[in-house]
C-alpha positions in Angstrom: 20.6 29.8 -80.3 20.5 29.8 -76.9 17.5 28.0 -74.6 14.7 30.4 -74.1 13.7 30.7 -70.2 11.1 32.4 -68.5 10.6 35.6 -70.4 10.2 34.0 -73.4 7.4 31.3 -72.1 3.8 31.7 -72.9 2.8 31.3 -69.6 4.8 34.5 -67.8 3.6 36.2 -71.1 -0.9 35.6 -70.5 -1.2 34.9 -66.6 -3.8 36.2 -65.4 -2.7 36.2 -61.4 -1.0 39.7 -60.4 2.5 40.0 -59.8 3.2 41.0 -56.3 6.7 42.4 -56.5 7.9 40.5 -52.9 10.2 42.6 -50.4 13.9 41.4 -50.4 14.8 40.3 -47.0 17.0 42.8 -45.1 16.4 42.1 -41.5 16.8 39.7 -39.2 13.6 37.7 -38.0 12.2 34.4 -36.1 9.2 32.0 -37.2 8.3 29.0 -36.6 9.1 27.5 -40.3 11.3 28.9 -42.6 10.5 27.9 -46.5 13.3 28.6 -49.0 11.8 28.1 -52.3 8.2 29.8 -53.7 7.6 26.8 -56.3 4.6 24.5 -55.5 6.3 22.6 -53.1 7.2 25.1 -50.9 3.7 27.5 -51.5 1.8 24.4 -50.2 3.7 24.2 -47.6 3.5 27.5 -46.8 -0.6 27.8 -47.2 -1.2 24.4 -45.5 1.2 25.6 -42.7 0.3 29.3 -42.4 -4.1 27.9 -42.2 -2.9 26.0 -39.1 -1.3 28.9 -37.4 2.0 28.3 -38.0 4.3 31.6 -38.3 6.0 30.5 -42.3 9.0 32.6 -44.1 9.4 31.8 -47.6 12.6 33.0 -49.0 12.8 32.6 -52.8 16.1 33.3 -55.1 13.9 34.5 -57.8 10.3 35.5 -57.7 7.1 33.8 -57.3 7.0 30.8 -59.5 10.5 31.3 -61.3 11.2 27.5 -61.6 9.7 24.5 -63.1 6.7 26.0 -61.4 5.8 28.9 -64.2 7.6 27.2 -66.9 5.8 23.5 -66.7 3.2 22.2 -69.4 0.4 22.8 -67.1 -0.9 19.0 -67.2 -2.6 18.1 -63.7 -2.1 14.6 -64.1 -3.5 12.1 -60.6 -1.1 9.0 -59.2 2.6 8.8 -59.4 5.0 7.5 -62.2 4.5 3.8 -61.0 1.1 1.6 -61.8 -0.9 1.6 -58.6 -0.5 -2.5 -58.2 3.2 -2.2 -58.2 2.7 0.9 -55.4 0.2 -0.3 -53.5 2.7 -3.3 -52.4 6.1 -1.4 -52.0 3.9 1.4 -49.8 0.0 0.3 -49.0 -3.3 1.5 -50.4 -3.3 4.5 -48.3 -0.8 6.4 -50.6 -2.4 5.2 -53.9 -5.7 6.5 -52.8 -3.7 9.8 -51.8 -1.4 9.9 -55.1 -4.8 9.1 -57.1 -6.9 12.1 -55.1 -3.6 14.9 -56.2 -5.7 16.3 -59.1 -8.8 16.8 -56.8 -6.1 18.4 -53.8 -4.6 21.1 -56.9 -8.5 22.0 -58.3 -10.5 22.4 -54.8 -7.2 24.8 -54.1 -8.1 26.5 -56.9 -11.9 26.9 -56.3 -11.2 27.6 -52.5 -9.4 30.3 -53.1 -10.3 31.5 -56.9 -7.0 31.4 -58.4 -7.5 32.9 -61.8 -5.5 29.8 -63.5 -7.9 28.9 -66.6 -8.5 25.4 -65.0 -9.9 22.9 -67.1 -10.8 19.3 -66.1 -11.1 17.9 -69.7 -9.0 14.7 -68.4 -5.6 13.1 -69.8 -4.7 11.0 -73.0 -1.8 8.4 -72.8 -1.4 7.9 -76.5 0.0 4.5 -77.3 2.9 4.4 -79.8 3.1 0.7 -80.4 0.4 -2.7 -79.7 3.7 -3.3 -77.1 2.8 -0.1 -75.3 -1.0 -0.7 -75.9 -1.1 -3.8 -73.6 0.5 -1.9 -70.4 -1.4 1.4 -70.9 -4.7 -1.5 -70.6 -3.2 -2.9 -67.7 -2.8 0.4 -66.0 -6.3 1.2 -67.1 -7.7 -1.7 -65.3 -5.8 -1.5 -62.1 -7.4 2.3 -61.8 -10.8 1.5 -62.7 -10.5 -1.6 -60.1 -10.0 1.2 -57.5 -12.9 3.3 -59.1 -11.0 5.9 -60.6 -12.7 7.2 -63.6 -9.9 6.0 -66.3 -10.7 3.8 -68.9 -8.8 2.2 -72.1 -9.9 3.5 -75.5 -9.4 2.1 -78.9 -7.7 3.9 -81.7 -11.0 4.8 -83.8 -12.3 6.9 -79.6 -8.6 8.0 -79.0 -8.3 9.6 -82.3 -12.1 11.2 -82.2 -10.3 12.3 -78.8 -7.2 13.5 -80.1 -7.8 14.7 -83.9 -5.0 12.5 -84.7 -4.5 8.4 -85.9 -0.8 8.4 -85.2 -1.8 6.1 -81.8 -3.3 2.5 -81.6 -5.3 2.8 -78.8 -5.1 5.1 -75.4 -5.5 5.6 -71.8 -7.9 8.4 -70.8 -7.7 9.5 -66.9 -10.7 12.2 -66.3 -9.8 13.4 -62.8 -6.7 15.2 -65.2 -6.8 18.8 -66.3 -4.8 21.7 -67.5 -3.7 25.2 -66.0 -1.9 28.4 -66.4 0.7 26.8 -64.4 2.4 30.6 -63.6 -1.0 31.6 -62.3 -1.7 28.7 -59.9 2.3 29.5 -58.6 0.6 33.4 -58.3 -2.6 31.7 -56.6 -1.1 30.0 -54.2 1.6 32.6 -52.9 -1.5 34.6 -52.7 -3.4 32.8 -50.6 -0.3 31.4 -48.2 -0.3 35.5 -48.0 -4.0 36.7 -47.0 -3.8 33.4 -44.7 -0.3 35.0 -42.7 2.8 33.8 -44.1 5.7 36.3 -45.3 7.1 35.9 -48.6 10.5 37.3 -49.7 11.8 37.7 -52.9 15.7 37.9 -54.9 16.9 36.8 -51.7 18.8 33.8 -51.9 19.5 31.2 -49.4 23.2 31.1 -49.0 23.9 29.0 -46.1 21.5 27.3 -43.0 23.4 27.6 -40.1 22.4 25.6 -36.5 21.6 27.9 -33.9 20.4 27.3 -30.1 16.8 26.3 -30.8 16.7 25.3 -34.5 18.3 26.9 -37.7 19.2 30.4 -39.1 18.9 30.7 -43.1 21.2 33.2 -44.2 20.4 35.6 -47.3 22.7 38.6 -47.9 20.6 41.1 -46.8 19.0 39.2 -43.5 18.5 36.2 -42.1 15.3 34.5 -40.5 15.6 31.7 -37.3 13.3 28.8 -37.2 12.7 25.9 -35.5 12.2 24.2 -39.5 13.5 24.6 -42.4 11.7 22.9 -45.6 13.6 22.9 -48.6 11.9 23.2 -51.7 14.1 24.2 -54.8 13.8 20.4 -56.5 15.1 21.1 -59.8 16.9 24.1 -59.2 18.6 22.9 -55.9 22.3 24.0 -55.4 25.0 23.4 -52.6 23.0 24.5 -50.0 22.3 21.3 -48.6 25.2 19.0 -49.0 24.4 16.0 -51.2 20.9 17.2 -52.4 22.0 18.2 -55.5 23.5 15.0 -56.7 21.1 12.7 -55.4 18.8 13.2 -58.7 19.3 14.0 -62.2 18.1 17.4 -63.9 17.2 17.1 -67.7 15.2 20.3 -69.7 12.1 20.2 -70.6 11.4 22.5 -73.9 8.3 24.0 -75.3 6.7 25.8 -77.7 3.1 27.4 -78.4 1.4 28.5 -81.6 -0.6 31.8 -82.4 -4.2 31.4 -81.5 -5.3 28.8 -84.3 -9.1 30.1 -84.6 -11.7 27.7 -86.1 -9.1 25.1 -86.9 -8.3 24.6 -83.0 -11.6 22.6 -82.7 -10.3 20.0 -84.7 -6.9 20.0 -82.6 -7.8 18.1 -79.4 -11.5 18.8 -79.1 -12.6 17.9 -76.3 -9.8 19.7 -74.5 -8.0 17.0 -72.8 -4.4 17.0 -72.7 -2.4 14.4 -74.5 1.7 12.6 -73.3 2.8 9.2 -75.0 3.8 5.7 -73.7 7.4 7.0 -75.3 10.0 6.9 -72.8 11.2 9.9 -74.8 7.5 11.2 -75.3 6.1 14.5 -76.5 3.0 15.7 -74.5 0.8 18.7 -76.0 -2.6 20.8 -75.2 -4.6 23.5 -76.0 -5.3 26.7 -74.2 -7.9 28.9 -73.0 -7.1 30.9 -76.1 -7.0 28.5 -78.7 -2.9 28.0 -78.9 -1.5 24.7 -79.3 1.7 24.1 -77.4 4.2 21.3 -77.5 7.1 20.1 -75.1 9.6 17.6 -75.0 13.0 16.9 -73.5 16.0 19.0 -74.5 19.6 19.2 -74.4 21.3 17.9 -71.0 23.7 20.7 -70.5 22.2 24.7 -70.8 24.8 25.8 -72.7 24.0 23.6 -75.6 21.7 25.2 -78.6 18.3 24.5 -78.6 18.0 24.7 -82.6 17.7 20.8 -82.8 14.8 20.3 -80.1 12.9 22.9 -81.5 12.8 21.8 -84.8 11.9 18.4 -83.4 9.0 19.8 -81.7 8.1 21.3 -85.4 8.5 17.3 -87.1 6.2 16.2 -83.9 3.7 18.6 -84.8 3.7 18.0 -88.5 3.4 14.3 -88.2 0.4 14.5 -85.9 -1.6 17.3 -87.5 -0.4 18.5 -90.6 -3.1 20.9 -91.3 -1.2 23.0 -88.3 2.4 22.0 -89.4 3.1 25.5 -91.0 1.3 27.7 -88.0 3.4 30.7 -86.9 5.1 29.6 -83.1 4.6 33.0 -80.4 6.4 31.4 -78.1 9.7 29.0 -77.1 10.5 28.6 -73.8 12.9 26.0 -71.4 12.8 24.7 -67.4 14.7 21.9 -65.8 12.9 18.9 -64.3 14.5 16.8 -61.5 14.2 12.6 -62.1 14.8 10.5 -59.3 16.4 6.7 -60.2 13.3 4.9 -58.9 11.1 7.5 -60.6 9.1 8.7 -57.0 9.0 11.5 -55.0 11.2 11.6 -51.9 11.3 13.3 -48.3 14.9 13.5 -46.8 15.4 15.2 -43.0 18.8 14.9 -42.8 18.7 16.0 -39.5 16.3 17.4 -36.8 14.2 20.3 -38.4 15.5 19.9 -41.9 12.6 18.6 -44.4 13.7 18.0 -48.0 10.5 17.8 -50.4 11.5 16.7 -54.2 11.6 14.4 -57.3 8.2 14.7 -59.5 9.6 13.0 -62.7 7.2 15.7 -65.1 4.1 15.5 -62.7 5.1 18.1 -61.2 1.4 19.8 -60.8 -0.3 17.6 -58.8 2.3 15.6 -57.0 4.6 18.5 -55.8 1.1 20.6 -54.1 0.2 17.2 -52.0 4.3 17.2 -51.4 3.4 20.5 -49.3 0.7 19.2 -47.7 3.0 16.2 -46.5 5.7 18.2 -45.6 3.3 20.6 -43.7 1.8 17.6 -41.7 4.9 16.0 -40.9 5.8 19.4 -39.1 2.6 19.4 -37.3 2.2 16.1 -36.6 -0.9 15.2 -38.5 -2.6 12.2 -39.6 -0.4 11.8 -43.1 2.6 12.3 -42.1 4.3 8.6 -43.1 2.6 8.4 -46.7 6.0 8.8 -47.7 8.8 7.8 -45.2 12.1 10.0 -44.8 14.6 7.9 -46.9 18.3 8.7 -46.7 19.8 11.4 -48.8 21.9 9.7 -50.9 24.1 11.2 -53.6 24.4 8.9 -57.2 27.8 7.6 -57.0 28.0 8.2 -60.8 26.9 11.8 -60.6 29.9 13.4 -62.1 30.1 11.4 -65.0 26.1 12.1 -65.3 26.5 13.8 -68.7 27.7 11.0 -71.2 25.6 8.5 -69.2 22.4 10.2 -69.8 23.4 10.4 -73.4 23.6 6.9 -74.2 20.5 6.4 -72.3 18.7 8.6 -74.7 20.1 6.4 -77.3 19.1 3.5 -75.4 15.5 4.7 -74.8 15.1 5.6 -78.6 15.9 2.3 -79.4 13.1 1.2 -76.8 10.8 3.4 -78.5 11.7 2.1 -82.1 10.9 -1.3 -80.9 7.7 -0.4 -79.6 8.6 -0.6 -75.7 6.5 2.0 -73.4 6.6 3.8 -70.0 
């Protein structure tokens, strides 16, 4: 059994956005930015660049939303992978306040320009597998409500009133979350970049960025366009086109799977609507939608080649131990992405050299953190007020990429061990 992609996913099958089949580029152009990538990163770029009369190209391999951008859980989940304390000293209060505000940034983009996504600010559930992980989801709890975010620490009696489930011992609950079509928001977005100017090609691969008098050509077969920037936006799905960019992170898969509509028996299944991930370091994260389907995700098999068979069964055993009465439901869809981890588990910006902006690593909040990305991105090209919330670092490849295989193997095993003992994210 092979890994389901996009065509299989429940998301490319129920969006509710239009397609807009987008011309291949067969010509040879100029503008002032040139985008390769139409994910988040590089839509929010595009919008936030195109509304302040910039001239934008985005060149996408695929289509619209091909990536981990149609094919993600759809949690909009605020702040970063690290507790607020702990990034408020490495990088000031100015980017926690940002990183907290990234769920408001995604749903007022939304509203602005009524992308038909099936938003839903119910709020996020970090369920806590063990009184070990109970004690740092309260401390993280704390720090956010000291900063008068709306996120509060609930016992196991309110998390599982919350849930429909007693498998944790307590939980986190952040309200400024939500959930999406994440395909349609893609759709949204490249729709609004559009009405507000910017030129979006499609099947047109990037196959080399060459320096010309001026700035930088990117080459497709078909065309190319010149530029004066070049932001590169592929995260996950980033090849040799940029030397070292691809092995300066990891890339793991992230599987899922959704039910048939469940009817009546859905308003037991999370009824409140929030969305639900675990203090796991191997956790399982799960929702309803619009329609009543319960869908599940978790990591998969390193290498794509490798059957899926095992995850997808485990997805079944998560299911089954959290709500039995749903253990047996008939599954409409299984579907795959890749995610892109960075060591120190935050989002970078590389520009490797003048003009060239690099925009990646979202360690599964991809949602939120990757749409303010493209607001960065655009106001470090126009020299706006946020521009060093996140400083250029170096690109730096991981010495131990080759080997990356084996080594993320035994650090499964390790985090499952972690897990067993009761240790959290």
């Amino acid at each position: 059994m092979q890994i389901p992609e996009m065509g299989d996913s429940l998301w490319y099958r129920t969006v509710g956005e239009p397609v807009v089949i987008d011309p291949d580029l067969t010509e040879n152009l100029q503008s002032d930015v040139v985008i390769v990538g139409a994910g988040y990163t590089g839509l929010s770029t595009a919008l936030h660049l195109a509304e302040g009369g910039y001239s934008v190209a985005v060149i996408e391999a695929k289509q619209v939303g091909w990536g981990a951008s149609g094919r993600n859980g759809g949690q909009v989940i605020p702040g970063l992978k690290l507790d607020p304390d702990d990034l408020e000293r490495r990088f000031g209060a100015a980017l926690v306040e940002t990183a907290g505000a990234t769920a408001d940034l995604v749903f007022s983009l939304i509203e602005k320009h009524s992308i038909q996504c099936e938003p839903r600010r119910a709020g996020w559930i970090q369920g806590a597998h063990s009184p070990r992980a109970l004690k740092a989801l309260n401390g993280r709890a704390e720090q956010w409500a000291r900063r008068g975010a709306s996120v509060d620490f609930l016992s196991a009696a309110e998390t599982k009133a919350l849930t429909g489930t007693d498998v944790y011992c307590g939980s986190l609950i952040d309200r400024r979350a939500g959930t999406i079509q994440p395909l349609g928001y893609a759709r949204g977005l490249a729709r609004a970049a559009r009405q507000a100017g910017a030129q979006i090609f499609g099947k047109s691969p990037v196959l080399s960025i060459s320096k010309v008098p001026g700035g930088w050509r990117s080459n497709t077969a078909g065309g190319s366009v010149s530029s004066t920037h070049v932001v590169i936006a592929t995260d996950a799905y980033s090849d040799r086109l940029w030397p070292g960019l691809a092995n300066s992170f990891l890339t793991v898969r992230s599987i899922q799977m959704a039910t048939k509509p469940l009817g009546k028996i859905a308003e037991e299944i999370l009824p409140t609507g929030a969305c639900v991930s675990e203090s796991r370091k191997l956790s399982y994260y799960f929702r309803r939608d619009a329609a009543g389907r319960f869908l599940i995700g978790g990591r998969g098999p390193m290498r794509e080649e490798k059957s899926a068979e095992g995850m997808f069964t485990a997805l079944r055993s998560a299911i089954q131990q959290r709500y039995p009465a749903i253990a047996d439901c008939e599954i409409e869809h299984q579907w795959s992405g890749k995610v892109s981890l960075t060591i120190d588990q935050l989002p970078h910006i590389h520009e490797p050299a003048p003009g060239i902006h690099i925009g990646h690593g979202y360690n599964g909040r991809g949602i939120a953190v990757s749409t303010l990305m493209g607001a960065l991105l655009a106001d470090r090209i126009a020299g706006g007020p946020m521009h060093s919330l996140i400083p250029p670092s170096p690109l730096q490849a991981i010495p131990w990429h080759r080997i990356r295989q084996p080594l993320l193997t035994a650090a499964i095993g390790y985090y499952r061990l972690k897990d067993a003992l009761g240790f959290g994210s």
